[in-house]
C-alpha positions in Angstrom: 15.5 10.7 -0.7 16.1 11.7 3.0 13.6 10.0 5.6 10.7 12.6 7.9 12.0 12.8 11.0 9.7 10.9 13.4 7.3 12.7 15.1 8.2 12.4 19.2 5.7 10.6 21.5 5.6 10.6 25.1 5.3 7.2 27.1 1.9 8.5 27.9 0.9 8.5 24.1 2.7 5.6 23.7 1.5 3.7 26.5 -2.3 5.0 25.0 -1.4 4.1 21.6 -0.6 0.2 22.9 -4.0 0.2 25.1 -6.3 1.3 21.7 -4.2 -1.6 19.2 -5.0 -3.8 22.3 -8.5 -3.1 22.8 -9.2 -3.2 18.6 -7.1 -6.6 18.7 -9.6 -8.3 21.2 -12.7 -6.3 20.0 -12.0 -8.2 16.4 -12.5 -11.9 18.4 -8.7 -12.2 18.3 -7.6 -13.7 22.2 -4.2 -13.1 23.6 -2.4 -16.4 24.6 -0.2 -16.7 27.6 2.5 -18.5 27.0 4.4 -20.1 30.0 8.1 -19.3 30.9 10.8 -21.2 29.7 8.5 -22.6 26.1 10.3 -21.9 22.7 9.0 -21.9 19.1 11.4 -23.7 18.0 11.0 -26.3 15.5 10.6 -29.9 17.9 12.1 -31.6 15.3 15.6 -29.8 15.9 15.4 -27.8 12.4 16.1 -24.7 12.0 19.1 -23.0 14.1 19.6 -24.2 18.2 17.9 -21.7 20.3 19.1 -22.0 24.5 16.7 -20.4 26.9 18.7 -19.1 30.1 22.5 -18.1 30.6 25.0 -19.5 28.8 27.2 -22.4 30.5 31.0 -20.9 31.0 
């Protein structure tokens, strides 16, 4: 079965669109957290796979 063809947005609308899920977000108590530069979420433990913030050494 062949897929719709999705229907084209502007930024504008899409910009809009990002503002309302936004606005519902915060108007359902939900907060947005700020999380600094540089912080993973990476297991501390080390399990899982090694994640490197930055540019790779040479």
């Amino acid at each position: 079965m062949a897929k719709k063809p999705a229907a084209e947005t502007t930024p504008s609308e899409r910009r809009q669109a990002l503002a309302d899920d936004v606005a519902a977000f915060l108007n359902a108590g939900n907060k947005i957290k700020r999380i600094p530069s540089g912080v993973s979420g990476q297991d501390p433990l080390g399990r899982g796979q090694p994640f490197r913030l930055g540019n790779p050494k040479k």
